[in-house]
N, C-alpha and C positions, 0 to 999 in steps of 0.2 A: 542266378547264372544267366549271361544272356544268350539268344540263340540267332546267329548270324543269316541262318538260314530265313526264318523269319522274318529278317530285317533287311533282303536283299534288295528288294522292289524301292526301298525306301532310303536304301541309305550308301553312301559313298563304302565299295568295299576296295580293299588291301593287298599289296602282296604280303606275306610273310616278310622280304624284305622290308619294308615300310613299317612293320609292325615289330619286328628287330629295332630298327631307329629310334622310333617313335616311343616304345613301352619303356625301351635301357634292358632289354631280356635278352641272351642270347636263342636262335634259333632253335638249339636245342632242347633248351628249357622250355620255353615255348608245348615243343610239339610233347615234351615228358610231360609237363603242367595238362597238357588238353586229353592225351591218352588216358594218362595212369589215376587223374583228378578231375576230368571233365569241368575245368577250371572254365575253358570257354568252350563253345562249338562252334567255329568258322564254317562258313558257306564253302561250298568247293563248284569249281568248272566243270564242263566236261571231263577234261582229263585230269579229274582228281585235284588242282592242285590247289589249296588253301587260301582263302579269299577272308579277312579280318573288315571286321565294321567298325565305325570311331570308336564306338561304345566296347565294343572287344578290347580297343587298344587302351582306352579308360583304366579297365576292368585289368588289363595285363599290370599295365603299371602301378595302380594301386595294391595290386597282389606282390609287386617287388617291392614296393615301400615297407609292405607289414609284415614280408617276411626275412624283409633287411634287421627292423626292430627285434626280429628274434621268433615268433611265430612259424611254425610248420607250415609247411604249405596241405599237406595233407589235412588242418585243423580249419584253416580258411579256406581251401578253393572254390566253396560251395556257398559262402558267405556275400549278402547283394552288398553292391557298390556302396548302400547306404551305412550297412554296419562295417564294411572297409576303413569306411570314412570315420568311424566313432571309432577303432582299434588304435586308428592316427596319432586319436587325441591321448589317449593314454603314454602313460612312462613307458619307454623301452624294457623287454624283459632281458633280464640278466640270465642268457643260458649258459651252465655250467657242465659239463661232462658227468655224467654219473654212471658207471659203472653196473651192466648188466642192463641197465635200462637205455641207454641209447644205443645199447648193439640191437633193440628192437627196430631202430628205423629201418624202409625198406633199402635195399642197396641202390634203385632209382634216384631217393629223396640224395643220398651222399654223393652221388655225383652231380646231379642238378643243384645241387647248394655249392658244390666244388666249381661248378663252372659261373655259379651267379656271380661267385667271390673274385673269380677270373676276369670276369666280364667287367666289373667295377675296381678292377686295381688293388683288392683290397689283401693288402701282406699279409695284417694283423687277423684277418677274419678266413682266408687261406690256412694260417699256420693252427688255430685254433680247431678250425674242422680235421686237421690230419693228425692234431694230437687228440682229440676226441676221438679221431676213428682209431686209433691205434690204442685207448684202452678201454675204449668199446669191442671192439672185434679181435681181439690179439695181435699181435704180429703178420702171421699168414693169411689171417682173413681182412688184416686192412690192405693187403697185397692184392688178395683178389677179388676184393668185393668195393672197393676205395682207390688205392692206386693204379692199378691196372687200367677198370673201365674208364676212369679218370683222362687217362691218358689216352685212350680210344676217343672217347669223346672230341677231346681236344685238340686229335688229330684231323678228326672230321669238321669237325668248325671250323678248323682254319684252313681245309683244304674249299671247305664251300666258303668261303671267304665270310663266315658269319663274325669271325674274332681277327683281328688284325695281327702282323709278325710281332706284335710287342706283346699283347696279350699271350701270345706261342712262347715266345721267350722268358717273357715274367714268370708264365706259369711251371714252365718247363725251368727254370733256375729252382725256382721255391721249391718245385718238387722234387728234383735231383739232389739239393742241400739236407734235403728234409732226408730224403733215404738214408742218404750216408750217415752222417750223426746218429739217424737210427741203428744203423748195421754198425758200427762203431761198437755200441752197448751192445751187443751180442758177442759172447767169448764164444770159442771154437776150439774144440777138441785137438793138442799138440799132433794127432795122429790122423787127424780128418785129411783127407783128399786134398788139392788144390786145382782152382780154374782157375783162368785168364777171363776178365770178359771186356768185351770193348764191341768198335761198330768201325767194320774194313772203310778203308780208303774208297771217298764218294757216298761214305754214309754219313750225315752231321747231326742229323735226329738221334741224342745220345740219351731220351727220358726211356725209352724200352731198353737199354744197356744199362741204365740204371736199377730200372726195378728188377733185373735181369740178375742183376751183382746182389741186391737186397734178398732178392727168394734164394742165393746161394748159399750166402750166410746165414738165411734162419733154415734151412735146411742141413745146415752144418759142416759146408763147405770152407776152408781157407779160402776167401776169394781177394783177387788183384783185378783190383777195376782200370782201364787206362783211357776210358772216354772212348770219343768218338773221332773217327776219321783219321783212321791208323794204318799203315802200309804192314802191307802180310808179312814181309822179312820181321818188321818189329816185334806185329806179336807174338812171332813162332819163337823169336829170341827171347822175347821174357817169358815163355812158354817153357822154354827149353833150364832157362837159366834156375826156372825158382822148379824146376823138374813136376808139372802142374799132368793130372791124370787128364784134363778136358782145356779145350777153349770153347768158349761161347762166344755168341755173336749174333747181335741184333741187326733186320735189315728192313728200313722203313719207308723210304721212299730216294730216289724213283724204282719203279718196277724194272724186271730186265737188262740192268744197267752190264754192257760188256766191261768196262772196266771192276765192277764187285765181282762179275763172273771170272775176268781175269785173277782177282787178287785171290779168290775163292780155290780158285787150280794153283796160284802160286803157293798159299799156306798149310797146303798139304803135300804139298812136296819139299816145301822147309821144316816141317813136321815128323819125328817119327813117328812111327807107324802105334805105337803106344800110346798115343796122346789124340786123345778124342776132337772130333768138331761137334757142335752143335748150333743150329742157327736155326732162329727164330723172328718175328714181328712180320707187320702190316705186309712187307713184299715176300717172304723168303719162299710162298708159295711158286712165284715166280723166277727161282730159281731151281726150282725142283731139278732138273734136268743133270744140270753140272753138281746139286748135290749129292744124287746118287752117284755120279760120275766121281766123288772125291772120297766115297761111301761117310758124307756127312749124315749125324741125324738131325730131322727136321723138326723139331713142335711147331704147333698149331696156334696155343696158347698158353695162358702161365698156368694152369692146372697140369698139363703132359709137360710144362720143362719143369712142375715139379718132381712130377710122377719119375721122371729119366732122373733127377739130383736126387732122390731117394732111392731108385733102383739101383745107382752106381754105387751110392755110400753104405750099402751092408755091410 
């Protein structure tokens, strides 16, 4: 393993940007690779912030090569550049799904392999990981140990501008497809509850209304998904029309938007008083205000919008 700090005096160091570029790693991976693996140790500034030597960036990228071939990152991050280089030469391993045994990966490795797959485009190696997490971990725990962080992640990278709008898009279609199909294969009790879920007018970020509608139905909800970027009259009409006990509602970005705050006050008064809100994601902290004011309930995360879909459906 090399050590950046040692190599400062001597050798041209990096931003992290330059080192995103340069290895094909996203930023995130990166810093999961150096924490969780001590894959490298970059030199740091003053004010902490991460400084990559050539040889770091070698080191980065040869570590995407071999564990593109299929190799864990947890089995090589400790492995010098010379045996990287012998892993090369070898056949690609054929990793297949096994059942009990891949639910051991840490939930780190599954999104850091989720976002590698992002970062290189790659459908085929995408869809593979979210059907391996899904009979690795069940249903509920590829929700929240797999899809969810997933999605956090990938929200962040591309707010730090580490993944570009196409990687946000690609990733966010593949994963939104992938729910649904899933939730598809889930029957639901003739008697179960029903929600609405979707994401108000001014919200387009529709992968948390997705996985929002997925944990509804393995929670045992009838759920009616209608996307994203929906006006309150609408919802509250197919709210009203399929006579649904809750709406949901994902809020991702931007923060404090007075038009979600508007739509937020309209669909509780198109609303009877019988039929629940709940909202949730990245911003809804940020509306705290108007959702006491509409007496919305708030989650945090997909753990308490489970906790609230299983306290309702007693």
């Amino acid at each position: 393993m090399s050590n950046s700090n040692n190599l400062a005096a001597t050798e041209a160091l990096h931003s992290i940007r330059i080192a995103v570029q340069r290895s094909g790693l996203s930023g995130h991976v990166i810093r999961i690779w150096e924490k969780r693996y001590q894959a490298v140790a970059p030199a740091r500034t003053g004010t902490r912030h991460r400084l990559y030597s050539d040889r770091d960036i070698v080191r980065l990228r040869l570590l995407r090569e071999v564990t593109q071939m299929g190799h864990t990152i947890g089995r090589v991050a400790k492995l010098s550049e010379d045996q990287l280089r012998q892993l090369m030469t070898h056949e690609p391993l054929r990793v297949m799904p096994t059942p009990g045994v891949a639910g051991t990966r840490p939930d780190t490795e599954w999104v850091q392999m989720g976002i590698e797959f992002i970062n290189a485009l790659d459908s085929e190696g995408l869809t593979r990981l979210l059907r391996e997490g899904v009979v690795a971990l069940g249903h509920q725990g590829f929700l929240l140990r797999l899809a969810a962080p997933l999605a956090q992640a990938l929200g962040t990278t591309w707010q730090q501008g580490e993944i570009t709008a196409a990687h946000e898009h690609f990733a966010s279609s593949h994963l939104k497809n992938f729910l649904t199909d899933r939730a598809r294969s889930i029957m639901t009790h003739s008697a179960a509850p029903s929600v609405i879920v979707a994401t108000p007018s001014g919200q387009v970020h529709e992968l948390g209304a997705a996985i929002a509608a997925a944990a509804a139905v393995n929670a045992g909800w009838k759920t009616i998904y209608l996307g994203p970027n929906l006006p309150a009259a609408e919802i509250a009409g197919a709210a009203i029309q399929n006579r649904c006990a809750a709406v949901a509602l994902s809020v991702v970005y931007p923060d404090g938007d007075p038009q979600v705050a508007s739509e937020l006050e309209t669909l509780r008064r198109c609303l009877p008083e019988s039929i629940q809100i709940v909202v949730g994601g990245r911003a809804a902290a940020s509306y705290t205000d108007v959702l006491k004011s509409i007496q919305a309930h708030q989650v945090r995360d997909l753990p308490e919008f489970f906790a609230w879909l299983e306290g309702k459906n007693r």
